[in-house]
Short mmCIF file of the C-alpha atoms (twelve columns), coordinates in Angstrom:
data_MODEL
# 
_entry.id   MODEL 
# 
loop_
_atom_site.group_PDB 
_atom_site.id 
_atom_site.type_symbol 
_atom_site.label_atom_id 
_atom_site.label_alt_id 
_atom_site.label_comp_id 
_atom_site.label_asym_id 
_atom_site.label_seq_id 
_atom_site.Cartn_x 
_atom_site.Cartn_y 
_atom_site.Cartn_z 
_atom_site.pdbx_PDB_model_num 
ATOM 1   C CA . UNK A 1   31.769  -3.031  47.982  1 
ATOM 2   C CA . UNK A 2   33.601  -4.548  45.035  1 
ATOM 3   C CA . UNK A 3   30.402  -6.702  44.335  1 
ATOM 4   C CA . UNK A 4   27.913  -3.583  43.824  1 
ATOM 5   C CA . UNK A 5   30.737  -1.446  41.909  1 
ATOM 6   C CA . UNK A 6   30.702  -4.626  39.829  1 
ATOM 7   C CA . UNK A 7   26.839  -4.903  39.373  1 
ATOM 8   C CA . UNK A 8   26.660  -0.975  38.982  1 
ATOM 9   C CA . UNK A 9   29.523  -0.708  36.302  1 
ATOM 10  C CA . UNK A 10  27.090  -3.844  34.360  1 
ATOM 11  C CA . UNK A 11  23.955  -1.189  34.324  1 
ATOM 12  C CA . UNK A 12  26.215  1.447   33.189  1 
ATOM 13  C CA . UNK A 13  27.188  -0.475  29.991  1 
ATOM 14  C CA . UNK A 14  23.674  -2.385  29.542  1 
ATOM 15  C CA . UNK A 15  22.206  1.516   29.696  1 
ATOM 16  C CA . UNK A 16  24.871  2.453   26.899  1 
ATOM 17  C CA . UNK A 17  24.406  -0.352  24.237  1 
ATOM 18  C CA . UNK A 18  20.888  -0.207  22.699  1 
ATOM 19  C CA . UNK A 19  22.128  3.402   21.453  1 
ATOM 20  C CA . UNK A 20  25.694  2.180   20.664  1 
ATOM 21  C CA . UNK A 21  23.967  -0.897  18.440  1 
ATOM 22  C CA . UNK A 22  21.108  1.620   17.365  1 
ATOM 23  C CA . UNK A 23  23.852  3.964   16.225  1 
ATOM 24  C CA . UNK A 24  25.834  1.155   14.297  1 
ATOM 25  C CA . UNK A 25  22.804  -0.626  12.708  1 
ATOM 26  C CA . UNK A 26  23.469  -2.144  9.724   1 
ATOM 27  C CA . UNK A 27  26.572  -3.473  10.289  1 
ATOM 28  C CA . UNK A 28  26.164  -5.563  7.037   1 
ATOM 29  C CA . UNK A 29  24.061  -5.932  4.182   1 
ATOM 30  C CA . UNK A 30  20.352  -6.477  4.615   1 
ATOM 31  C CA . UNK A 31  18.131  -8.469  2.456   1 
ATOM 32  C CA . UNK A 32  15.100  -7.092  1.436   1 
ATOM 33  C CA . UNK A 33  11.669  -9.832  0.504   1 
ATOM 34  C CA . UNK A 34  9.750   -8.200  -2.076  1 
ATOM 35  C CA . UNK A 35  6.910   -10.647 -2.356  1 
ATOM 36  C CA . UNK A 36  6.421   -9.807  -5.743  1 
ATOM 37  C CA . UNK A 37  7.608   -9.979  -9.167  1 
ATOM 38  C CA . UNK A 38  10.334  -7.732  -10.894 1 
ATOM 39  C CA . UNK A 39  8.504   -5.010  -12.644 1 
ATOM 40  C CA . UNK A 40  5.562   -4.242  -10.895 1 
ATOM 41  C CA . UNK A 41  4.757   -1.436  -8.768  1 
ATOM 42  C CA . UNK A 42  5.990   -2.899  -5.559  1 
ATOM 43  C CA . UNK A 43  9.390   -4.320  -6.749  1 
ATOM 44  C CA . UNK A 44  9.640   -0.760  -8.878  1 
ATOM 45  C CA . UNK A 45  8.837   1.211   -5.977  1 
ATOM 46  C CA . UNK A 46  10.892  -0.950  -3.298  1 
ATOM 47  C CA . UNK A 47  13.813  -1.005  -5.626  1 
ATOM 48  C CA . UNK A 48  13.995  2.980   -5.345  1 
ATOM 49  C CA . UNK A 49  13.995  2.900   -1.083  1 
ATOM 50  C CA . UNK A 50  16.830  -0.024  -1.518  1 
ATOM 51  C CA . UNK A 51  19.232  2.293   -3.433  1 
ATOM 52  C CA . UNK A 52  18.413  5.015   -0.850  1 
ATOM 53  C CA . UNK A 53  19.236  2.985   2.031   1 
ATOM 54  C CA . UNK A 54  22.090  1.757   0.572   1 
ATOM 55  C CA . UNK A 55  23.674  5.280   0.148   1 
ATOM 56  C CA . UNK A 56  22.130  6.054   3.120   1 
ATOM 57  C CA . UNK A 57  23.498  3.245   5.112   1 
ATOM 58  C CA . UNK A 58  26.662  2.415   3.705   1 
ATOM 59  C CA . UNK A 59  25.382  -0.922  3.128   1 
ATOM 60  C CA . UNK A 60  24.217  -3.187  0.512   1 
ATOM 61  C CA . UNK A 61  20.213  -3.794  0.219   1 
ATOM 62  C CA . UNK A 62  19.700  -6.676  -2.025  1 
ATOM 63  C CA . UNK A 63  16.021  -7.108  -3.205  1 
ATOM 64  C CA . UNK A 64  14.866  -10.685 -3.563  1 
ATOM 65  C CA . UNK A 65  11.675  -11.168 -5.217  1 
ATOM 66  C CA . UNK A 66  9.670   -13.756 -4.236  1 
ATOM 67  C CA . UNK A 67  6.246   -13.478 -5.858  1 
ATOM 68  C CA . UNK A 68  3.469   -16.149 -5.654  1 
ATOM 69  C CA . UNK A 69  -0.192  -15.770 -4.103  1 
ATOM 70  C CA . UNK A 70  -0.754  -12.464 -3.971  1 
ATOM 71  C CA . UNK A 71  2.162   -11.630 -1.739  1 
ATOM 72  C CA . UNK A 72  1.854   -14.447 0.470   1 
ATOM 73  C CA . UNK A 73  4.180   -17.217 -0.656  1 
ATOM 74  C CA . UNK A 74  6.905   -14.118 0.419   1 
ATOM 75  C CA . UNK A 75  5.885   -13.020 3.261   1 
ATOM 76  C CA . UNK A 76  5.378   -16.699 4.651   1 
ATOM 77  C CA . UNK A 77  9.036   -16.698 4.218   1 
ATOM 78  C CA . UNK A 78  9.887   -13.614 5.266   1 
ATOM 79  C CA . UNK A 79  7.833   -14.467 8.876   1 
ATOM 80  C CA . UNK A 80  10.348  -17.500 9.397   1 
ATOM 81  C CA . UNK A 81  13.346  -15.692 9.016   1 
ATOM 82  C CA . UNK A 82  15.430  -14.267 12.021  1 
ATOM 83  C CA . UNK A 83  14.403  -11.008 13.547  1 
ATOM 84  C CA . UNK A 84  17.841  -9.398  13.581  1 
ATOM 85  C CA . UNK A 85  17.017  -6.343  11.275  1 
ATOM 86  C CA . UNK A 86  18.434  -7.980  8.673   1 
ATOM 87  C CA . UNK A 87  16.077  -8.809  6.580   1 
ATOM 88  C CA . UNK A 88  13.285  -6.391  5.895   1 
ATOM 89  C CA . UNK A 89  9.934   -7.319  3.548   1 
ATOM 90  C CA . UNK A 90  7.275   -4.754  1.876   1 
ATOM 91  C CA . UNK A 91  3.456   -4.901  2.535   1 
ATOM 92  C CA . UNK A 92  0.619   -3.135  0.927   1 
ATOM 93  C CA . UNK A 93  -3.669  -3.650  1.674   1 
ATOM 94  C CA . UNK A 94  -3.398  -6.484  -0.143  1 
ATOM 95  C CA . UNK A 95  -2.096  -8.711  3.074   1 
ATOM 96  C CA . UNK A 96  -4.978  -7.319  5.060   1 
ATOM 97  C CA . UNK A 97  -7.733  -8.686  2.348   1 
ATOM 98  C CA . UNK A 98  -5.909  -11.816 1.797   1 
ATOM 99  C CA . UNK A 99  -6.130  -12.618 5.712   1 
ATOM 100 C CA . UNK A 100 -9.636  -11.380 6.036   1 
ATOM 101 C CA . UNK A 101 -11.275 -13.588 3.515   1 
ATOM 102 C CA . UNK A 102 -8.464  -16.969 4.385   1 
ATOM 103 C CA . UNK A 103 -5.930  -16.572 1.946   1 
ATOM 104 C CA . UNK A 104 -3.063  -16.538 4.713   1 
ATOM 105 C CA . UNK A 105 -3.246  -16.611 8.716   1 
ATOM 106 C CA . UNK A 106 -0.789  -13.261 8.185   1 
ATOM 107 C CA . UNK A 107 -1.774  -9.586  8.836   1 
ATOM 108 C CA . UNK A 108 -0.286  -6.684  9.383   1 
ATOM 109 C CA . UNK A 109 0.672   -7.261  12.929  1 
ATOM 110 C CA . UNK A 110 2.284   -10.523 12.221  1 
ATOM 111 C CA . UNK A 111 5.095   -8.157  11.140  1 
ATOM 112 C CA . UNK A 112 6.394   -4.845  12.919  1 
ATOM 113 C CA . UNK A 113 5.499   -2.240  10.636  1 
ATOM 114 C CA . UNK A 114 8.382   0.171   10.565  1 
ATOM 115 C CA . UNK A 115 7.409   3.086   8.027   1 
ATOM 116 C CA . UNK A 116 4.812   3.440   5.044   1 
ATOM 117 C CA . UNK A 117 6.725   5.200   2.229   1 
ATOM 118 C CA . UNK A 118 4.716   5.105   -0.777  1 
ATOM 119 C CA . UNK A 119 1.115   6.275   -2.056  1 
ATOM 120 C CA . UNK A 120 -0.974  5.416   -5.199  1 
ATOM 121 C CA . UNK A 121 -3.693  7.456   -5.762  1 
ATOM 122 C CA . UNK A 122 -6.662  5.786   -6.838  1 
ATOM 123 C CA . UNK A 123 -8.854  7.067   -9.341  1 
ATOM 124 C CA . UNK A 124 -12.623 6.279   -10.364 1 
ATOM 125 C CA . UNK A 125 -12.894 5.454   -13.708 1 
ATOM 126 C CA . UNK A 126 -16.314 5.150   -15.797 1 
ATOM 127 C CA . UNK A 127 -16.565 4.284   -19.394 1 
ATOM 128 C CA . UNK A 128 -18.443 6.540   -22.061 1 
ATOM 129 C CA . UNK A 129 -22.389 5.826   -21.674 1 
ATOM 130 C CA . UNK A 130 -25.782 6.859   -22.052 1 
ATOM 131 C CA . UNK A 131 -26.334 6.744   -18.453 1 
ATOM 132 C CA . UNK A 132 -24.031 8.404   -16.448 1 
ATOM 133 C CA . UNK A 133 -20.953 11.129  -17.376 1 
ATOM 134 C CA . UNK A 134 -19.707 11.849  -13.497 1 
ATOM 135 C CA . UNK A 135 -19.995 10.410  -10.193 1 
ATOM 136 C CA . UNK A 136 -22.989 12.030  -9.449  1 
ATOM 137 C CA . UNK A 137 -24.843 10.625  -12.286 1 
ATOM 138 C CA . UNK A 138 -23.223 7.510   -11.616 1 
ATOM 139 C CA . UNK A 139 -24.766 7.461   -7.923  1 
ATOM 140 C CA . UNK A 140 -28.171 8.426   -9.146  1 
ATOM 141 C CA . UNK A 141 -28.330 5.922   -11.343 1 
ATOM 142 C CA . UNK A 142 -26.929 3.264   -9.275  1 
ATOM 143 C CA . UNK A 143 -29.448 3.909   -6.527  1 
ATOM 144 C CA . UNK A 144 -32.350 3.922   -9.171  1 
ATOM 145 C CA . UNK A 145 -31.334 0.384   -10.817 1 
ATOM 146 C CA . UNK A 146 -29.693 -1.400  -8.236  1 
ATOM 147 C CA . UNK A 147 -27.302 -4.075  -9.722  1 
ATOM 148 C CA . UNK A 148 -27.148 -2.196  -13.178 1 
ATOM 149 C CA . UNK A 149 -23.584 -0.757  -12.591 1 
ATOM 150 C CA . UNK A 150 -20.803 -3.317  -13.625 1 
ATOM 151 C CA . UNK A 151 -17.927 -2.946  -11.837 1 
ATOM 152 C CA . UNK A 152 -14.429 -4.464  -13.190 1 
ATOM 153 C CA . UNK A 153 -12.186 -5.472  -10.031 1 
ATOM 154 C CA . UNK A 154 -9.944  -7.954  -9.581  1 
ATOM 155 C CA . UNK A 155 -12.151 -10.120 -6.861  1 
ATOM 156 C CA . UNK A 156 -11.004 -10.487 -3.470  1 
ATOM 157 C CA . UNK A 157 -7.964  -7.617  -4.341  1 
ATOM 158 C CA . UNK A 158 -7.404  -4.117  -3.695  1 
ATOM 159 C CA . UNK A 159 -9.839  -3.145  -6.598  1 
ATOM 160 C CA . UNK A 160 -12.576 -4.711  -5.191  1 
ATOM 161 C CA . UNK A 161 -12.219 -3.334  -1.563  1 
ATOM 162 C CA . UNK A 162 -12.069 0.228   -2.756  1 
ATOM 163 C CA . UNK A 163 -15.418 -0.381  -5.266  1 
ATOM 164 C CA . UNK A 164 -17.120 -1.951  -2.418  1 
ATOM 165 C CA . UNK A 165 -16.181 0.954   0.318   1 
ATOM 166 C CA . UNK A 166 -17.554 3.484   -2.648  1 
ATOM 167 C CA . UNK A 167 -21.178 1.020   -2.298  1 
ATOM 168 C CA . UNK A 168 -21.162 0.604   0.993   1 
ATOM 169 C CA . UNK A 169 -20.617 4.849   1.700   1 
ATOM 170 C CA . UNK A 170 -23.135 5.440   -1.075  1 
ATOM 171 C CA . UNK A 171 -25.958 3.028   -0.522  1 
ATOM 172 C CA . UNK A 172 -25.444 1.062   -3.694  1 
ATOM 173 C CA . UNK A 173 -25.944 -2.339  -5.314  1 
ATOM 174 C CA . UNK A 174 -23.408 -2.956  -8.088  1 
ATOM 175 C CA . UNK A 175 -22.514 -6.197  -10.055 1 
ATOM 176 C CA . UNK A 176 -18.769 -7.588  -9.858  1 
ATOM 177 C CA . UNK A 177 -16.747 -8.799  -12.832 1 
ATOM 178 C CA . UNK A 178 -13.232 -10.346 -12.238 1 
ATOM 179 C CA . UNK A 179 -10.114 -9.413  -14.559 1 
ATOM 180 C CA . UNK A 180 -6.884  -10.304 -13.440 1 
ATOM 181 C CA . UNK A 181 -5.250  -7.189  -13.899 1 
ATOM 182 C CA . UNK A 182 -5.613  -3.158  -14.127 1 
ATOM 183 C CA . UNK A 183 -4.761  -3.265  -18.014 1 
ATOM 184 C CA . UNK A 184 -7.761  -6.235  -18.312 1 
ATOM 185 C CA . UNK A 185 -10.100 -3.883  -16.511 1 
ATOM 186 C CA . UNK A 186 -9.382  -0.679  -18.797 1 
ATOM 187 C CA . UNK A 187 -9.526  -2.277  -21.959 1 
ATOM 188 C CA . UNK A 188 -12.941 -4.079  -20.471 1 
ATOM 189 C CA . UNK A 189 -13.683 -0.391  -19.785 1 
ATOM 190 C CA . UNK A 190 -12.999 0.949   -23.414 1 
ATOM 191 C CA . UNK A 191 -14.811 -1.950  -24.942 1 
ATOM 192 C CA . UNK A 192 -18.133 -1.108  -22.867 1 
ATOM 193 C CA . UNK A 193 -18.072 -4.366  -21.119 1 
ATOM 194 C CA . UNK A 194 -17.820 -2.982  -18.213 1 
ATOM 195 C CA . UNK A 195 -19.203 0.718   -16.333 1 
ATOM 196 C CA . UNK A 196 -16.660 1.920   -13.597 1 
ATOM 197 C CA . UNK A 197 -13.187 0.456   -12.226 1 
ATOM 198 C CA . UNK A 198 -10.413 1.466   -10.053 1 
ATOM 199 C CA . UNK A 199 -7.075  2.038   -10.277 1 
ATOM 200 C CA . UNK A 200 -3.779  4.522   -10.822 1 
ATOM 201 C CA . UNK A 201 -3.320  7.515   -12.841 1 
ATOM 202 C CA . UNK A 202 -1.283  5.618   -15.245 1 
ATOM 203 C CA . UNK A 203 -3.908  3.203   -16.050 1 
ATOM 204 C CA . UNK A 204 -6.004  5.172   -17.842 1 
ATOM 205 C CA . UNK A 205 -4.811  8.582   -18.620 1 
ATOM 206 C CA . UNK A 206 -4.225  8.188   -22.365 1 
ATOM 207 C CA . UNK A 207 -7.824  7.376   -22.823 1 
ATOM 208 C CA . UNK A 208 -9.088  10.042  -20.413 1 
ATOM 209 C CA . UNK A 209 -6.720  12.571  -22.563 1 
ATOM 210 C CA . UNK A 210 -8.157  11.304  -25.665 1 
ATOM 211 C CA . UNK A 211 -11.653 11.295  -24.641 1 
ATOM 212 C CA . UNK A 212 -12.407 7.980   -24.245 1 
ATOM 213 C CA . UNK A 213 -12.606 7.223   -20.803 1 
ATOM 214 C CA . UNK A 214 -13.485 9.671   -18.048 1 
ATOM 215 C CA . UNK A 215 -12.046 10.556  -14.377 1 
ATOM 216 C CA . UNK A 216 -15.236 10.729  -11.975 1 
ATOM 217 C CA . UNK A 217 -13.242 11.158  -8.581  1 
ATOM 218 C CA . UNK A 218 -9.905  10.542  -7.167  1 
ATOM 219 C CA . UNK A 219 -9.435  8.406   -3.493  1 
ATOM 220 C CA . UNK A 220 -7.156  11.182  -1.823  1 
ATOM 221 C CA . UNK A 221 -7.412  13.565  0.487   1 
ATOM 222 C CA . UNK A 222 -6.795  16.567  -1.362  1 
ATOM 223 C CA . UNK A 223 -7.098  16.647  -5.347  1 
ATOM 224 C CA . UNK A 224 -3.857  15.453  -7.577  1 
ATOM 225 C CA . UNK A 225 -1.552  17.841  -9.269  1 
ATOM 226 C CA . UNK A 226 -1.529  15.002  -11.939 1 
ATOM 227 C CA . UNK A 227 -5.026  15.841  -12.742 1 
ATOM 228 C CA . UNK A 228 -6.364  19.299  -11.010 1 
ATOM 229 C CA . UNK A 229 -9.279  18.770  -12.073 1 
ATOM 230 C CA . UNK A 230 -10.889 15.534  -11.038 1 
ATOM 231 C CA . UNK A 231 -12.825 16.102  -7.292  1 
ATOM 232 C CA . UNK A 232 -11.878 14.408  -4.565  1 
ATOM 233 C CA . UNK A 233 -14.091 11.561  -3.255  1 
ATOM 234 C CA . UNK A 234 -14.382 13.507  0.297   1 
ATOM 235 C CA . UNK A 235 -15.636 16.607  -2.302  1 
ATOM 236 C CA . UNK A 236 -18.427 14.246  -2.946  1 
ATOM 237 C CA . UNK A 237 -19.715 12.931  -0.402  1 
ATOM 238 C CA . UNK A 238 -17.676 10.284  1.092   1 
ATOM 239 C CA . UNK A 239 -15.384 10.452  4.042   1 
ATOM 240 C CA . UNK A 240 -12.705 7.534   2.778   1 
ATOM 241 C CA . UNK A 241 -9.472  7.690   0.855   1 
ATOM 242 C CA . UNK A 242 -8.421  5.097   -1.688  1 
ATOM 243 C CA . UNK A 243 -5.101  4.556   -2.364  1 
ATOM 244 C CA . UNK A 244 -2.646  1.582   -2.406  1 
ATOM 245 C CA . UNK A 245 -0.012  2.079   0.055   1 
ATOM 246 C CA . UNK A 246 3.550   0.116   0.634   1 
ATOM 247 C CA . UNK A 247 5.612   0.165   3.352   1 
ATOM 248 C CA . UNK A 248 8.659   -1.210  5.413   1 
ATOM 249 C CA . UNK A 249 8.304   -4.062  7.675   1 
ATOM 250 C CA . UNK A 250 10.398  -6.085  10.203  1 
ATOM 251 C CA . UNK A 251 9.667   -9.467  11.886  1 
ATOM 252 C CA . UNK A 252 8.362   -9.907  15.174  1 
ATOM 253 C CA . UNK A 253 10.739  -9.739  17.668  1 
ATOM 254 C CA . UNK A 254 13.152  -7.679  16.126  1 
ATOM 255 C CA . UNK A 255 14.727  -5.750  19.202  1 
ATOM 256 C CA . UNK A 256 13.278  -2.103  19.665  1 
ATOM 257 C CA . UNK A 257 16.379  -0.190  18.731  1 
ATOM 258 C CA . UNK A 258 17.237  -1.888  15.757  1 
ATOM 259 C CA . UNK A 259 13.157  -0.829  14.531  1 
ATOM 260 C CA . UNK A 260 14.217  2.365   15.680  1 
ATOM 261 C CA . UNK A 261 17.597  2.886   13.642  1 
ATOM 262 C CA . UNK A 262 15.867  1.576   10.488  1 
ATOM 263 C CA . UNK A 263 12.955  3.823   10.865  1 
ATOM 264 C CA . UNK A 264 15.587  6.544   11.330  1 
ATOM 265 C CA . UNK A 265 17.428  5.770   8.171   1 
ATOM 266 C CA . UNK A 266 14.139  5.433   6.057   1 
ATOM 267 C CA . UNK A 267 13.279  8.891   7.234   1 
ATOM 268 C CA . UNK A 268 16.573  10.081  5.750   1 
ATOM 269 C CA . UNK A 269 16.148  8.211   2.306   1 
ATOM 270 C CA . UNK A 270 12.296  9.631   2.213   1 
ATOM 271 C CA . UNK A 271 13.949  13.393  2.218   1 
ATOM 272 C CA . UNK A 272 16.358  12.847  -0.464  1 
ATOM 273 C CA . UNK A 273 15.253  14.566  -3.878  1 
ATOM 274 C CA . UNK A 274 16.364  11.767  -5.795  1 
ATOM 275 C CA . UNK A 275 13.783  9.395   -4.094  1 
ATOM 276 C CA . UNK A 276 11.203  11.920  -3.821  1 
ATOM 277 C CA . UNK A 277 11.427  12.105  -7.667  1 
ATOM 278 C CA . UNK A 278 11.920  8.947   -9.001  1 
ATOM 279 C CA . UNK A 279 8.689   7.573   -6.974  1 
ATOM 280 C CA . UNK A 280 7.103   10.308  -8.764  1 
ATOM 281 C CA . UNK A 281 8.126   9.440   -11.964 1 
ATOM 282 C CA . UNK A 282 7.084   5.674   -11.245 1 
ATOM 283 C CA . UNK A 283 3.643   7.022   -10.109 1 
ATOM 284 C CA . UNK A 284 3.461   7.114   -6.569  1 
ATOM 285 C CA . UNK A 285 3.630   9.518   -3.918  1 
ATOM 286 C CA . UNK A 286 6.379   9.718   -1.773  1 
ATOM 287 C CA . UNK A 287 4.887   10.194  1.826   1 
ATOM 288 C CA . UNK A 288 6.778   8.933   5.248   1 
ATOM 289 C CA . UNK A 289 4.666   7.142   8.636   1 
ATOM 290 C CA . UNK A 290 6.565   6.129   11.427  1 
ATOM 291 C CA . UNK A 291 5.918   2.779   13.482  1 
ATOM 292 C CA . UNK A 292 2.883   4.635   15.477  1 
ATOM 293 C CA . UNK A 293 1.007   6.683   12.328  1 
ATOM 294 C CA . UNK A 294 1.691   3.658   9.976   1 
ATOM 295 C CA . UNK A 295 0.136   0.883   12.408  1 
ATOM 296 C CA . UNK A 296 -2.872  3.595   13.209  1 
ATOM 297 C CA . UNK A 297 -3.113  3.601   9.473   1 
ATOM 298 C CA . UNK A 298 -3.304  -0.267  9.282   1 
ATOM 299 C CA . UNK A 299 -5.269  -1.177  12.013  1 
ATOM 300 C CA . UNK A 300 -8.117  1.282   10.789  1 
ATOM 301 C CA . UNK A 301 -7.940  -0.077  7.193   1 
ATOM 302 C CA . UNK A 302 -7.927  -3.609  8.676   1 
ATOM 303 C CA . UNK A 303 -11.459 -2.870  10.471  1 
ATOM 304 C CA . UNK A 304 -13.176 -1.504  7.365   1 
ATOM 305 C CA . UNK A 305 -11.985 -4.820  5.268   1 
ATOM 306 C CA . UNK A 306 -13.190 -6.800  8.244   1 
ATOM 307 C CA . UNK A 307 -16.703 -4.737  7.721   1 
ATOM 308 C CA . UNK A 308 -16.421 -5.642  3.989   1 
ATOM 309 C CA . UNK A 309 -15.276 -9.193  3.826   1 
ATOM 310 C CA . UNK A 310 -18.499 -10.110 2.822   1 
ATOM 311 C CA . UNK A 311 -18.930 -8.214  -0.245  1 
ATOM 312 C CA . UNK A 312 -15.189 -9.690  -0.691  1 
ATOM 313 C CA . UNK A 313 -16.416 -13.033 -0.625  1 
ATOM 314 C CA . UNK A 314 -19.883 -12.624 -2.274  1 
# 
């Protein structure tokens, strides 16, 4: 009798301590692995959901940047470290192209991905010609001189995946030139070296203002209150949005409550005004997926790369 009072009591207090840890998770600080450098959109926009949690939490978030191959030389490290909850990395697309054309034996489900929290619109840019003024034009004459379009990417990045879903939607043939950088892109833009690239508001938007350069589409879902007036890629024709996204992710392993409690607490941070508007003010759209909508979200993405990793390594 004493025996299965015994064993029954031990269910009780099993039963009772994933909430009681859920509900005291973080007990200390937690490190977070930006694998990138300081100053860039990642470490600016990771930076922003530290100080939340930390006020959220109670405890301290370090960020520890650890930059290096595109993301990878961090998140190699981050995959060896324990899975405890207490230390927490950032991804973006940029993992998924890097293991789809060799770059690192990482994905997206080496890691658990806990919430997505930030969104960069992505818009279309084309340089002043004789040939083309909006995306329309651009298509038509894309389709009637195959390979005439030069497209400024960064090759095998972000850039490049989002000019080759555009080709691959619209039945088109364009030529790839490499910069290593957004601000190498719009200047090759400016200087006519270069037809159309990709990439943020931010980017661009003084030479758009002044006249220079000009907004053909934008790769969200609805348009932009940044600029009203620039269509929406799904207006046009094609059913994809292009954005670069960052989230929240925890190692393998990490016990189901604690991914639980921490997708809790990010929740809380993505409500708070002060958040909401300094990712706004750095660019980026505040937005919040849980575990389920933000591993949907990857595992789709990661199938239309895998469709494209040829054009990725052409």
């Amino acid at each position: 009798m004493f025996r299965k009072i015994a064993v029954a009591a031990g269910l009780m207090a099993a039963a009772f301590a994933a909430p009681a840890q859920a509900q005291s998770y973080p007990e200390k600080p937690i490190e977070f692995i930006v694998p990138w450098g300081p100053g860039g959109g990642s470490d600016t926009l990771m930076r922003i959901v530290a100080q939340g949690l930390t006020e959220e939490t109670g405890q301290a978030i370090p960020v520890i940047n650890m930059p290096g191959v595109g993301g990878n030389v961090g998140l190699a490290e981050f995959a060896k470290r324990p899975a405890d909850g207490y230390t927490i990395s950032q991804i973006h697309e940029g993992l998924l192209v890097s293991n789809q054309t060799g770059i690192t034996e990482l994905n997206w489900d080496s890691f658990i991905p806990v919430a997505l929290v930030a969104s960069s619109p992505q818009y279309l840019t084309l340089s002043k010609n004789d040939n083309f003024s909006n995306f329309e034009e651009m298509v038509a004459y894309a389709k009637a001189h195959p390979g005439a379009v030069r497209a400024g990417v960064t090759l095998g990045g972000i850039p490049h995946v989002h000019i080759a879903m555009i080709e691959e939607a619209m039945g088109l043939q364009f030529s790839y030139v490499g910069y290593t950088d957004t601000g190498e892109r719009i200047r090759a833009l400016m200087g006519g070296n270069i037809d159309i690239a990709i990439g943020d508001i931010s980017s661009a938007k003084q030479f758009v203002d002044n006249g220079d350069l000009v907004y053909a589409a934008v790769g969200t879902a609805e348009r932009t209150d940044d600029a009203p007036d620039v269509p929406t890629l799904k207006e046009l024709g094609m059913d994809a949005e292009l954005v670069i996204t960052r989230g929240v992710v925890l190692p393998k392993g990490t016990p189901q409550e604690t991914v639980d409690a921490l997708e809790a607490h990010i929740e809380k941070v993505m409500q708070r005004e002060d958040v909401i508007k300094l990712m706004k003010n750095a660019g980026a759209d505040p937005v919040f997926y849980g575990q389920e909508k933000y591993s949907a979200y990857l595992e789709k993405l990661n199938a239309t790369i895998a469709k494209l990793v040829g054009k990725l390594e052409g």
